[in-house]
N, C-alpha and C positions, 0 to 999 in steps of 0.2 A: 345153913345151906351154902354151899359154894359158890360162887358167884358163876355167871353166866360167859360165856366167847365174846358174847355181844357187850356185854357191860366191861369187863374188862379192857376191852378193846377202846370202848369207848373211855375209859378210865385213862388208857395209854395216852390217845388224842389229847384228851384236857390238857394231859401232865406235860404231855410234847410241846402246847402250842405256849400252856403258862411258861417252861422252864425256858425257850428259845425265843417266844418271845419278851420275856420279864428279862433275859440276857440283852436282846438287841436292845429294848427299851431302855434298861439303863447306862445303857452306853450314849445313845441316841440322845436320852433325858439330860446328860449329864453334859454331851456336846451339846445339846440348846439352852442349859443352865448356862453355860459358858461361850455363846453366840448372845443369848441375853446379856450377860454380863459384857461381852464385847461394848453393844451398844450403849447402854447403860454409862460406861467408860467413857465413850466419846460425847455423849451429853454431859459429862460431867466435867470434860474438858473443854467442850466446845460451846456449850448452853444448849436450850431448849430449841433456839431458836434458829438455832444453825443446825441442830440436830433435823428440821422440817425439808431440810437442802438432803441431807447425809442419808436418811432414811430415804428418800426417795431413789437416791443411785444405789444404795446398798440393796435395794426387795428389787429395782432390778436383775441384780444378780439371783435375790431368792428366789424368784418366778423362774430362774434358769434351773436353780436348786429341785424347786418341787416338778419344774416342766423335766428333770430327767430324771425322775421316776417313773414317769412315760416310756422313756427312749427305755432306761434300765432295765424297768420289766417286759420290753417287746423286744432286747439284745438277749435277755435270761430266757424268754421263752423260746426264740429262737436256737440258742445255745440248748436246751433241755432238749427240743423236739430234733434237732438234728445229731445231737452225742455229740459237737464238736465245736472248736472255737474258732472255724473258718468264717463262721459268717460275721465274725465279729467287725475284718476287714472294711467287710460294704458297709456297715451301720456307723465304723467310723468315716469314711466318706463322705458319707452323709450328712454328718455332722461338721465335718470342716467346712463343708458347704454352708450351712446351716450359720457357723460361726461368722463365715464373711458377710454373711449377709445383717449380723447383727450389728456387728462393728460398723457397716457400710449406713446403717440406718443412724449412728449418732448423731449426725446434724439434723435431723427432725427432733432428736430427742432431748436437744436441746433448750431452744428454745422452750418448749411445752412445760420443765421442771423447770426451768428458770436458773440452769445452770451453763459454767463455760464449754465450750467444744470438750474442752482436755477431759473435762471430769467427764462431760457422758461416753467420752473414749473410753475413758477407764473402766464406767460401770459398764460398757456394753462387751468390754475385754472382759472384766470378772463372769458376767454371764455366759459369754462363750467357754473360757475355762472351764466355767462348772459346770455346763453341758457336756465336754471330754473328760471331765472326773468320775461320771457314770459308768464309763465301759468296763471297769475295773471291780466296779460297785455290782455292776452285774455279773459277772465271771463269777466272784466269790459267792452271791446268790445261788448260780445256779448250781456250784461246787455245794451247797449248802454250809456254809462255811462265815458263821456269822459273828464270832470272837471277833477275827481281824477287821471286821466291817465296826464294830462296837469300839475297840479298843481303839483304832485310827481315827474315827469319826471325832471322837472326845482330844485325842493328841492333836489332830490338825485345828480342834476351834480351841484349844489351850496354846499353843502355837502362835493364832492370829493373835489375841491378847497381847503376846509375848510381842510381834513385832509391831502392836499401834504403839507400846510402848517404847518401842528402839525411833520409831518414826515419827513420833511426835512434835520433831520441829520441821515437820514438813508443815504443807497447809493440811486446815483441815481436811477437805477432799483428800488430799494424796497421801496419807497419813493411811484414813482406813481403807481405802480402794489398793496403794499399795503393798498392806498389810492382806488385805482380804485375798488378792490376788496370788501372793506368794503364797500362802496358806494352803490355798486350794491345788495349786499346782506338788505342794509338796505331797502333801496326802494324797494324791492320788497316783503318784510315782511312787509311793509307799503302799497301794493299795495292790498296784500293779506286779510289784517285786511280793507281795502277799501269797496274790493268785496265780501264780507261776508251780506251788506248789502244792496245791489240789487237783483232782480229777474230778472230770463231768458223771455224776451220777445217771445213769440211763433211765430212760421215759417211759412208759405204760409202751405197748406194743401198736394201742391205738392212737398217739397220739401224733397229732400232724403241726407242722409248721401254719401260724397266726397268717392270717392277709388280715390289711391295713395296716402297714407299719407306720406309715408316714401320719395316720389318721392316731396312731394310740401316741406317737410322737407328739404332735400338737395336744392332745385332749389332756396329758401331764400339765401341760404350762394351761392349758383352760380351767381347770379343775381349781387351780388354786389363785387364779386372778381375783375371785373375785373377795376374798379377803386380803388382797393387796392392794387392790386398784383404790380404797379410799383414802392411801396416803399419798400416790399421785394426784389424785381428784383436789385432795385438803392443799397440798402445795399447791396447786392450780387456782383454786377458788376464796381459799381463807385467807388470814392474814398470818404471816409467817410464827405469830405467837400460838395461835388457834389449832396452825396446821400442827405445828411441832407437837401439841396435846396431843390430837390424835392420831399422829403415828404412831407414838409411843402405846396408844391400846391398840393398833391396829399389830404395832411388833409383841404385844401379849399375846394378843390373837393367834399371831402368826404359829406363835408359840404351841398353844393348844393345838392346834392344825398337825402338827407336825407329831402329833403323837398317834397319829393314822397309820404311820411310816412302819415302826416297826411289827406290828401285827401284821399287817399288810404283806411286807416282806418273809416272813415265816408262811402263811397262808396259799398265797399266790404259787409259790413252786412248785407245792404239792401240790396242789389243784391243777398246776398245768400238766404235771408230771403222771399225772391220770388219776391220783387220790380221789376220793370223794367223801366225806363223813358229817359228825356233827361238830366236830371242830370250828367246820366254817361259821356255823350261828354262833358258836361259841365264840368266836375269833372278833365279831361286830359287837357280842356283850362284852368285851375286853375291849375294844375299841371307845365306845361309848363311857364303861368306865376309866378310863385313864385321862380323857378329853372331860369329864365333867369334876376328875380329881382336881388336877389341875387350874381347871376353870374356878372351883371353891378355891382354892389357894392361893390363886392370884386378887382373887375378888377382895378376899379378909388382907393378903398382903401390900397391895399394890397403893391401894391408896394411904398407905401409911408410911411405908419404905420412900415408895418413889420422892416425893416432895426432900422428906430428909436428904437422900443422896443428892437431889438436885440442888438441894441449897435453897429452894423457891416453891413458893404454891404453884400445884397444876391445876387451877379451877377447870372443872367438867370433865376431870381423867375417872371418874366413875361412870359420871352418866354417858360417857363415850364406850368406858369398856364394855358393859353390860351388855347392849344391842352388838355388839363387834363379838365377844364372847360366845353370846347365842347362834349364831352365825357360822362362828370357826365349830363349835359343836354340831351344827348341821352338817356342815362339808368337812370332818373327821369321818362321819359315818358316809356320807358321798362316796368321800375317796377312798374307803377299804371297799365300800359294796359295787361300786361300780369296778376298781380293777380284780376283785374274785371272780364277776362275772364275765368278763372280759376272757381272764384266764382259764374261763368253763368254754369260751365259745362264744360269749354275748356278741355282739354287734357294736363295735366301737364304732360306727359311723351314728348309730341314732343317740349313744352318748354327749359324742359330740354335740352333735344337732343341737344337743338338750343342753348345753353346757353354755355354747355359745348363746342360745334365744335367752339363756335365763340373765348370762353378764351383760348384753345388751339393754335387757329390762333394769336392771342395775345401775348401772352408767347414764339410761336415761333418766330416771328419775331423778339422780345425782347431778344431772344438768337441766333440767326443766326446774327445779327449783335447789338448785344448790343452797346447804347447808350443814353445818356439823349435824343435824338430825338423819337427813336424808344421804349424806356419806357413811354414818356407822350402822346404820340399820338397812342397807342395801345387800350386807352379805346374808343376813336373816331374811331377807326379802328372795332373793336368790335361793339359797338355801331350798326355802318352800317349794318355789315352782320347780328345782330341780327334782328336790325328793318326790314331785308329785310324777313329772314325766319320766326318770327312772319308776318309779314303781307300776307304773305300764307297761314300760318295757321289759321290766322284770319280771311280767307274769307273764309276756307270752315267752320270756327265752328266761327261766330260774337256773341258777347256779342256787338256791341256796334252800329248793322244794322238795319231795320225794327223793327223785332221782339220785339227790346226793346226799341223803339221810344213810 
């Protein structure tokens, strides 16, 4: 029997989102193979314990990292719904804006990590930077143009490697902040002279320009605090041996989290570009399997490698990563299902809402009784009440029910 329009169809989907996204992914895989190895490097230079300093201004910058996947995908969907890269102008604006106020905020952010003025200049300069590394990131999105996003993504974290090693008799701090910083800034002048030579694919007939930019702006950096916030909190509360443990599962973590990204990315432009099919569930069991791959392979590796490379026992780098783990797997599927629906129309302000209530829940319990228990088990704690108030909101506004079967 011949097979069906429908099945077919549906065949293309699968084959479209595996081959595009199994392309970004191991581009993406292969730069956080080697942003892991970054850090990894500088504990092995610098110790564990200084590592507890280094990770703290570093996931500054990462919270910039994952907060402009917010901006990127509200530059990409504005770029889709308009046919053009005018509006790219204002959203950079916005972001210069955006960047002084980061920079301006270092001296609070000083003292709290318990480092010098200079260094939190630097980390809150790296996060600025990789907030304008986006705009470029998103052009070739909307281009659907996803080689040059894989292939630079992997050369720019091969790159940083390359200059913590040129800079290594700096200090520590300045070492990987000014490695990190170059890094970012090159690749994304690489990403730029990229996307210069693609065109904007045009939009469904229906499709209209997002409100709430400024809200899907912020809810990027909400989305992923809260598997960051416990190596600020550990630097804060622990003792510098303690803390250093676990940032390091909270940077496996991080890890896992970040394989949200390239599904995500393949999914969203079609969705916003007026697509609808079974791809999208499809795209969340793809999401889900690569975030629990992972998760098994750091589990069986982690605590065997790491101590080796460090030279030292990490006592509690299991019982840290597990609860940190489960977590980053909750908020992998978070951040694919809430930016698909987004991109269908959802309501990025009740996202929000729900993002901020749940990190707040987080944070407190992490300060009413602070501990390495209650630090790595706050992104699983989080996790839940998110999952539960997205799936409220998800049923009265679905991107992923009938409608878009």
């Amino acid at each position: 029997m011949a097979p069906s329009g429908k099945s077919s169809s549906h065949r293309r989907e699968v084959g479209g989102i595996l081959k595009s996204g199994g392309l970004l992914s191991v581009g993406i895989a292969a730069g956080g193979v080697l942003t892991l190895a970054f850090s990894l490097i500088a504990t092995r230079f610098y110790g564990t314990k200084e590592f507890s300093s280094l990770a703290a201004l570093l996931n500054v910058g990462a919270v910039a990292g994952v907060a402009s996947a917010g901006v990127q995908n509200s530059v990409m969907f504005d770029i889709i719904a308009h046919g053009s890269l005018r509006v790219v102008g204002r959203h950079l604006r916005h972001l210069l804006v955006a960047s002084l106020m980061l920079i301006a905020l270092s001296p609070a952010v000083a003292p709290f990590l318990r480092v010098s003025g200079v260094s939190a200049a630097g980390a809150m300069l790296f996060s600025a930077l990789t907030l304008l590394s986006c705009l470029p990131v998103a052009i070739l999105l909307a281009q659907r143009r996803l080689l040059p996003i894989a292939l630079l993504n992997f050369l720019q974290a091969a790159l940083r490697i390359l200059l913590l090693l040129l800079c290594r008799h700096l200090t520590p701090a300045g070492a990987t902040l000014v490695a990190s910083c170059s890094a970012v800034t090159i690749g994304a002048l690489a990403m730029l002279v990229a996307s210069r030579r693609g065109d904007i694919l045009p939009a469904d007939s229906s499709t209209t320009p997002l409100k709430g930019r400024f809200v899907q702006y912020g809810l990027g950096a909400v989305l992923f605090l809260p598997i960051t916030v416990p190596t600020w909190l550990a630097r804060h509360y622990l003792s510098p041996e303690s803390a250093g443990v676990v940032a390091l599962a909270v940077l496996l973590g991080s890890t896992i989290v970040m394989f949200a990204g390239p599904v995500t990315s393949v999914v969203t432009p079609r969705v916003r570009g007026g697509e609808r099919g079974r791809f999208v569930s499809f795209g969340a069991w793809v999401t889900v399997a690569f975030a629990s791959f992972a998760t098994l392979g750091l589990a069986v590796l982690a605590p065997v490698l790491l101590p080796r490379w460090e030279g030292a026992a990490l006592p509690g780098l299991t019982t840290d990563f597990i609860p940190v783990a489960l977590g980053a797997c909750l908020w992998s599927l978070a951040l694919y299902a809430t930016w698909v629906d987004i991109a269908a129309g959802g309501r990025s302000p009740i996202y929000l809402s729900g993002a901020v209530v749940t990190l707040l829940a987080q944070v407190a319990w992490a300060i009413l009784a602070p501990s390495r228990a209650s630090l790595t088990w706050g992104p699983a704690l989080s996790g839940v009440l998110f999952g539960l108030a997205a799936l409220i909101e998800h049923r009265r506004h679905s991107s992923l029910g009938p409608s878009a079967g």
